[in-house]
C-alpha positions in Angstrom: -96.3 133.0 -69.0 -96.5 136.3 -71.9 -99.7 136.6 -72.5 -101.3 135.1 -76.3 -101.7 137.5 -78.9 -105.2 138.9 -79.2 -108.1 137.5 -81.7 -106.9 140.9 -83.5 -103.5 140.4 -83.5 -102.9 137.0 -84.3 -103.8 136.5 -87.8 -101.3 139.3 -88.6 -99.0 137.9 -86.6 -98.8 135.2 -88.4 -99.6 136.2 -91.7 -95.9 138.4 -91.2 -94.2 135.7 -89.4 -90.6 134.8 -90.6 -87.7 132.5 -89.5 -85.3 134.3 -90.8 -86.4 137.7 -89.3 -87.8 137.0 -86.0 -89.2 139.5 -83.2 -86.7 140.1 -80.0 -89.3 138.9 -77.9 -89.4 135.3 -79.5 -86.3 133.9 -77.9 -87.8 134.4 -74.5 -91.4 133.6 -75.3 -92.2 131.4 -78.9 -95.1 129.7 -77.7 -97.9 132.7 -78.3 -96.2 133.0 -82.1 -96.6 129.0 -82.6 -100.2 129.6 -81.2 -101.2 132.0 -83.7 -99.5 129.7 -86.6 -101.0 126.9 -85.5 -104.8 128.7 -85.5 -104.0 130.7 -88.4 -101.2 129.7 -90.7 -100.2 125.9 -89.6 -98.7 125.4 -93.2 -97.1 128.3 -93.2 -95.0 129.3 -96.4 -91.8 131.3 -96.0 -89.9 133.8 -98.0 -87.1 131.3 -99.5 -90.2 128.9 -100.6 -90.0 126.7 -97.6 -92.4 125.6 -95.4 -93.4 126.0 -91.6 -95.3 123.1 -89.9 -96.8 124.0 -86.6 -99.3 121.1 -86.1 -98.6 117.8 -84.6 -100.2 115.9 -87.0 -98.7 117.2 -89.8 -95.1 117.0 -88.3 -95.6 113.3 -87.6 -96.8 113.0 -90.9 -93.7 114.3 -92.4 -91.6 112.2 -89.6 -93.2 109.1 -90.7 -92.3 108.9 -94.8 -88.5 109.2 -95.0 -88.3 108.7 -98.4 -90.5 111.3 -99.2 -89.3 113.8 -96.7 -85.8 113.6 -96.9 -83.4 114.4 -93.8 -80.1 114.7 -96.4 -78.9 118.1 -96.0 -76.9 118.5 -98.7 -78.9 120.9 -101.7 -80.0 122.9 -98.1 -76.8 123.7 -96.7 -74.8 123.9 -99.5 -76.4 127.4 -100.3 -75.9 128.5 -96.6 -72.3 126.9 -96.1 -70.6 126.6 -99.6 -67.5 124.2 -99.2 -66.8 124.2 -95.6 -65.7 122.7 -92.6 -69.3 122.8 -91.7 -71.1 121.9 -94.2 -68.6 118.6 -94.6 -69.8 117.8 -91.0 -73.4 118.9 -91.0 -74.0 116.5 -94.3 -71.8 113.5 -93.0 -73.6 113.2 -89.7 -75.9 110.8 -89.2 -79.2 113.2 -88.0 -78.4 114.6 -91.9 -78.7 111.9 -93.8 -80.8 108.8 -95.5 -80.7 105.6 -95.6 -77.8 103.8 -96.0 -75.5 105.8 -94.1 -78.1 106.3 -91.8 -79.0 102.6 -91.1 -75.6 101.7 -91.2 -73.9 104.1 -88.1 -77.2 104.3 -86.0 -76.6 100.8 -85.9 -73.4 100.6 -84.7 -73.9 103.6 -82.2 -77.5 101.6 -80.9 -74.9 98.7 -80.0 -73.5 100.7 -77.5 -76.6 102.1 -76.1 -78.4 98.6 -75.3 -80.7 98.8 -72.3 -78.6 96.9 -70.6 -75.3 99.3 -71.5 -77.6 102.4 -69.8 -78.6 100.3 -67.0 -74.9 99.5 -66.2 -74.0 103.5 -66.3 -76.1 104.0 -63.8 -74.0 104.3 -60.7 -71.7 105.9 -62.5 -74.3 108.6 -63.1 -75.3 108.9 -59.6 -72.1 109.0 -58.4 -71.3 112.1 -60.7 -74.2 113.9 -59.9 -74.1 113.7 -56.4 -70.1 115.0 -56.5 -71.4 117.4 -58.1 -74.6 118.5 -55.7 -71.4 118.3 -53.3 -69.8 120.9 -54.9 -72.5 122.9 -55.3 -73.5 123.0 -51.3 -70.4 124.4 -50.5 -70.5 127.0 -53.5 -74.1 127.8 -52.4 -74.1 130.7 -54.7 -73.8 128.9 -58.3 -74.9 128.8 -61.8 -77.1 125.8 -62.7 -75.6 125.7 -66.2 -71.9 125.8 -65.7 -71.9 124.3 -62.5 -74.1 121.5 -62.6 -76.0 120.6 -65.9 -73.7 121.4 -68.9 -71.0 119.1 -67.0 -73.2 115.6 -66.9 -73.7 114.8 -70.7 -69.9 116.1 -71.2 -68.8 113.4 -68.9 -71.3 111.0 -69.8 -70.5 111.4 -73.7 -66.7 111.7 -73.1 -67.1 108.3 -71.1 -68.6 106.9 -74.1 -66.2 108.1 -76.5 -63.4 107.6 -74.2 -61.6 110.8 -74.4 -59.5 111.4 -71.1 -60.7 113.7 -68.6 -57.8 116.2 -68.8 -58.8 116.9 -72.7 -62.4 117.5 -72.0 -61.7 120.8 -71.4 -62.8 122.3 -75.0 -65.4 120.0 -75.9 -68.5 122.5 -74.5 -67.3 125.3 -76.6 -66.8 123.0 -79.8 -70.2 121.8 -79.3 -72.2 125.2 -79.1 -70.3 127.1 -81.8 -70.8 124.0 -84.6 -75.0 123.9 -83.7 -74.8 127.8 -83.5 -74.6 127.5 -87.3 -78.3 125.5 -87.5 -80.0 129.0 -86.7 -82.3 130.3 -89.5 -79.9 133.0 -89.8 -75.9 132.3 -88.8 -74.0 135.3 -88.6 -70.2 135.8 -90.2 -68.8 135.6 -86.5 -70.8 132.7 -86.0 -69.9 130.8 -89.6 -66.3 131.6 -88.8 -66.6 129.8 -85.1 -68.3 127.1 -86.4 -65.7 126.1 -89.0 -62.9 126.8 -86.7 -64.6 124.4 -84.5 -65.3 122.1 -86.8 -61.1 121.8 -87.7 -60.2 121.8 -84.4 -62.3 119.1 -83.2 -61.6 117.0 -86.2 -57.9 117.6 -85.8 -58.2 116.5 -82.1 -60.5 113.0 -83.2 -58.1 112.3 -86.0 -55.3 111.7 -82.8 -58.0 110.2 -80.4 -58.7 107.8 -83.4 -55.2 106.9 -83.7 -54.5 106.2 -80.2 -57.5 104.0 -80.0 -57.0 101.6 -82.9 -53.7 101.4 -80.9 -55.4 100.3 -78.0 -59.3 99.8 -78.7 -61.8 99.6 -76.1 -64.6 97.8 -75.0 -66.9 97.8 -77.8 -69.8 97.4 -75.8 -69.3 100.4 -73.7 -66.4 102.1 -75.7 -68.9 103.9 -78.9 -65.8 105.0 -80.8 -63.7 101.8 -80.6 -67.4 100.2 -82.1 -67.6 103.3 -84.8 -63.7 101.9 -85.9 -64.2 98.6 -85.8 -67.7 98.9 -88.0 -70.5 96.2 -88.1 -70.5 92.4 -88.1 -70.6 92.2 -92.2 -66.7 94.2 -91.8 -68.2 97.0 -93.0 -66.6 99.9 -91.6 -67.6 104.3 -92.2 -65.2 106.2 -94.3 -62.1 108.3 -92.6 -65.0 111.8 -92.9 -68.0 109.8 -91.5 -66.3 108.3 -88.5 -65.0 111.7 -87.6 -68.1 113.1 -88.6 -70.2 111.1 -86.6 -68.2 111.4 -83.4 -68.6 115.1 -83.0 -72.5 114.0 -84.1 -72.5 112.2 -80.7 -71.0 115.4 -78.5 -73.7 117.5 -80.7 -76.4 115.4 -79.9 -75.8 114.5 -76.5 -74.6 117.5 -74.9 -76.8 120.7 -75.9 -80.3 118.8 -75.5 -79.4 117.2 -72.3 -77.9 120.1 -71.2 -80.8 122.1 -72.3 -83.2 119.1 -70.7 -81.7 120.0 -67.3 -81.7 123.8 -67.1 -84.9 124.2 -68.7 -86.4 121.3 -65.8 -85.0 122.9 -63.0 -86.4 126.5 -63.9 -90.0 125.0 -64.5 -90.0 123.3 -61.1 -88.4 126.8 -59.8 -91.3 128.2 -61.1 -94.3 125.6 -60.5 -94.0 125.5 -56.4 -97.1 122.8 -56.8 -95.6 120.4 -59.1 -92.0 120.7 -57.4 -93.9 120.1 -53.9 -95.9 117.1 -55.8 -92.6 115.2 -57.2 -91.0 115.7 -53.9 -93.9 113.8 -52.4 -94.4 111.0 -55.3 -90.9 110.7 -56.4 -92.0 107.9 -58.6 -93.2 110.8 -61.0 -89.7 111.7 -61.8 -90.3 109.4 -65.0 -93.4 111.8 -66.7 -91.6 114.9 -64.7 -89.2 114.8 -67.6 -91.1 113.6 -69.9 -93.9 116.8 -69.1 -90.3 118.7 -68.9 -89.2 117.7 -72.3 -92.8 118.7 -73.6 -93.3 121.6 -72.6 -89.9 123.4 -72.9 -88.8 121.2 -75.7 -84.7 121.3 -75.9 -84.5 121.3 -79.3 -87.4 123.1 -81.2 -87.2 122.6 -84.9 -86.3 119.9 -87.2 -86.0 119.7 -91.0 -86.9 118.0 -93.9 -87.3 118.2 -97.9 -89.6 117.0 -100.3 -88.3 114.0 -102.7 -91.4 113.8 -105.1 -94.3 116.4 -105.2 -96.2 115.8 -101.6 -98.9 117.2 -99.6 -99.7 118.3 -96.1 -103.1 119.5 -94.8 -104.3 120.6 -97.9 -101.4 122.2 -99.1 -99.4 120.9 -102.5 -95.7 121.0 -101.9 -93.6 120.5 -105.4 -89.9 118.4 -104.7 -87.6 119.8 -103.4 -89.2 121.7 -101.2 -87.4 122.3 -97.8 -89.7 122.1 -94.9 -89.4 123.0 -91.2 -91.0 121.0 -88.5 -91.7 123.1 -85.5 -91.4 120.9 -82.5 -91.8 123.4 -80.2 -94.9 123.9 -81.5 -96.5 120.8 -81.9 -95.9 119.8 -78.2 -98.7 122.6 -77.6 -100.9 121.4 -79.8 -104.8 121.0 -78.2 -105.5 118.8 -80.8 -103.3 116.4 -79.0 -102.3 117.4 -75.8 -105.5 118.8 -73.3 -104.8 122.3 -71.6 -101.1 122.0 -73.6 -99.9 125.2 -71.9 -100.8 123.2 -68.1 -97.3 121.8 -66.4 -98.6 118.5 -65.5 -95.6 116.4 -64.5 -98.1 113.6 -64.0 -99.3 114.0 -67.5 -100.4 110.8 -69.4 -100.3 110.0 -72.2 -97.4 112.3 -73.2 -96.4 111.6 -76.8 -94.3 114.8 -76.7 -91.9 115.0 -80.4 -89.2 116.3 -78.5 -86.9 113.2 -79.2 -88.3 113.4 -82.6 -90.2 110.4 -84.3 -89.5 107.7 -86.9 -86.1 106.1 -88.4 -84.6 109.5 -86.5 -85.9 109.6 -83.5 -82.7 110.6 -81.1 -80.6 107.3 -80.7 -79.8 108.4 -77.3 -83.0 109.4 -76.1 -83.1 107.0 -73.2 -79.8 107.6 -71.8 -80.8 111.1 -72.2 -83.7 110.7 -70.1 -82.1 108.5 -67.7 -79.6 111.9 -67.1 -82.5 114.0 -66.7 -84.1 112.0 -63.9 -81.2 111.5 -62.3 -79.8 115.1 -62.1 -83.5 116.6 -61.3 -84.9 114.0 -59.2 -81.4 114.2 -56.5 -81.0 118.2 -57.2 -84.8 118.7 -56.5 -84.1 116.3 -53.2 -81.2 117.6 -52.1 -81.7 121.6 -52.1 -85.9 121.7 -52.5 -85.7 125.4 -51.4 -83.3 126.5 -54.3 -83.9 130.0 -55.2 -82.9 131.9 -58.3 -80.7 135.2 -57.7 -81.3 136.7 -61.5 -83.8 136.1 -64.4 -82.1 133.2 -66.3 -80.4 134.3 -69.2 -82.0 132.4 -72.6 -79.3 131.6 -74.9 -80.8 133.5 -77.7 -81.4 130.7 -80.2 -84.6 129.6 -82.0 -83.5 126.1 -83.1 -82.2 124.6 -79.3 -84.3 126.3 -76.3 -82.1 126.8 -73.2 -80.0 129.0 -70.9 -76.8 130.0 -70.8 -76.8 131.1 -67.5 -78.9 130.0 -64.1 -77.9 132.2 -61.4 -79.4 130.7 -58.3 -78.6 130.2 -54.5 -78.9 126.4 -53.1 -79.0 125.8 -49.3 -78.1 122.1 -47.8 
């Protein structure tokens, strides 16, 4: 782990820290900046009159009023976006908005995601990742990313969505370059991706759509034949939100879980103790991810804005004033989470943000979970003395920590 900043260097540190111009060295190592805010500047105010919240108290604070911290992302993004592609998605989708439209799809998509409805994907789970340990005992050399976790939420979210196998193929690529654009700063490369992403994906759910009010599905597996049909009242999301909300559900469920997976099998790559001590108590493999999912948080910063003049620790925030909740952050707080910087996979409690908290805490965070101690659990099992042949390259983002690569050599 880098080393903290010195008692010296810390409150300057965070005194010049900014979102929109951070350090190289913060993609690969966040946690000593967060430590410094959190000591020194845990309300931090930013250049564009924003807010930085590095405390776990104060972000569940914020993640328990929704009506006075608002998710809509609408006066936000339309500054960053203008009229585009993405902003049309990013302010249809149901992690940016309120209440109703908020209420009304996480309801629909919750139908589908029924304990029972994870329960009964089980086996298919099981029987995907161990094809897929298969494949990667006769590779031997392979990348953990590409070859093992990127490819279980795509199958698991193209099961739920239904979209056939053979046009899977694109939906990765769709995914990253449409939450590339949630960076502090988004490039013109990026922008241009994102939108042409955004068309392209919509273009190809506008014929998936067709095909299955054709023939509709299951709706208590099939979550886009339930996002057609609507709710029991008849009332059903508008032509944008249903496409909207689709891609939502590849967003959501692919970069985090992905993230969840890479990010779990370099800590135990890492931690020789706690890989040995899950091997021996594989009942652990529950607060493993959980301790996984704390410390390396997949995705690292939410965001709100103020409806009515409101305060936090102290601090008087007028309306309208954005505000960004660094998750990352608060799942190192000491103030809630003893020795926060320890790997403890037998850690307990663990009340970790890294599903968020609230009316928008991840609607698929146990099926997300379920994946994670599935693929980790059998991959740790199967290949315990996996080495890795490279540093692991970080994708180079501050909202969603991962990899983009895992070089790494398995033997059976």
């Amino acid at each position: 782990m880098t080393a903290p900043f010195t008692p010296e260097q810390a409150p300057r540190v965070a005194a010049e820290f900014e979102l929109t111009a951070l350090p190289p060295d913060f993609y690969d190592a966040p946690f000593r900046y967060y430590h410094a805010l959190r000591q020194h500047e845990p309300v931090k105010r930013l250049r564009d009159g924003g807010y930085l919240l590095t405390r776990y108290a104060d972000c569940q604070q914020v993640y328990r009023d929704p009506k006075l911290f608002s998710s809509d992302k609408q006066r936000e993004f339309k500054p960053k976006f203008g009229e585009s592609p993405l902003y049309e998605h990013h302010t249809t989708s149901l992690v940016f908005n309120d209440p109703p439209l908020h209420t009304r799809v996480r309801r629909l998509i919750m139908g589908a995601l029924t304990p029972k409805a994870i329960a009964a994907m089980r086996p298919g789970l099981e029987l995907l990742v161990e094809s897929l340990l298969d494949k990667l005992a006769i590779k031997r050399a392979v990348d953990l990313i590409d070859d093992f976790a990127s490819c279980i939420p795509i199958e698991i979210i193209g099961n739920l969505l239904g979209v056939p196998r053979d046009e899977r193929e694109p939906l990765r690529n769709w995914s990253l370059t449409i939450l590339s654009a949630l960076e502090p700063v988004v490039s013109p490369e990026n922008f241009a991706r994102g939108n042409r992403s955004v068309t392209e994906f919509t273009s190809y759910l506008t014929e998936l759509i067709a095909r299955r009010r054709a023939r509709p599905g299951d709706p208590e597996h099939d979550v886009l034949t339930r996002l057609i049909r609507g709710d029991d009242s008849g009332e059903c999301l508008t032509a944008a939100e249903l496409l909207h909300n689709c891609i939502f559900l590849l967003n959501a469920g692919h970069e985090t879980t992905t993230n969840l997976i890479g990010n779990a099998l370099v800590l135990f790559h890492d931690h020789a103790d706690a890989k040995a001590r899950l091997l021996a108590e594989p009942d652990l493999v529950k607060s493993a991810i959980d301790e996984c999912l704390r410390v390396e948080s997949s995705n690292q910063l939410g965001n709100r804005i103020t409806t009515a003049p409101a305060e936090v620790a102290g601090v008087a925030l007028p309306a309208n004033t954005p505000i960004t909740l660094c998750i990352g952050a608060a799942n190192r707080d000491p103030a809630q989470f003893p020795d926060p910087d320890r790997f403890d996979i037998a850690r307990t409690p663990n009340r970790h943000l890294a599903f968020g908290a609230g009316i928008h805490q991840c609607v698929g965070l146990h099926l997300a979970h379920l994946e994670g101690e599935i693929a980790v659990g059998r991959f740790l099992r199967r290949f315990p003395r996996y080495t890795l042949s490279a540093p692991p390259i970080r994708g180079g983002r501050a909202r969603f920590r991962g990899f983009l690569n895992i070089a790494a050599r398995v033997e059976p």
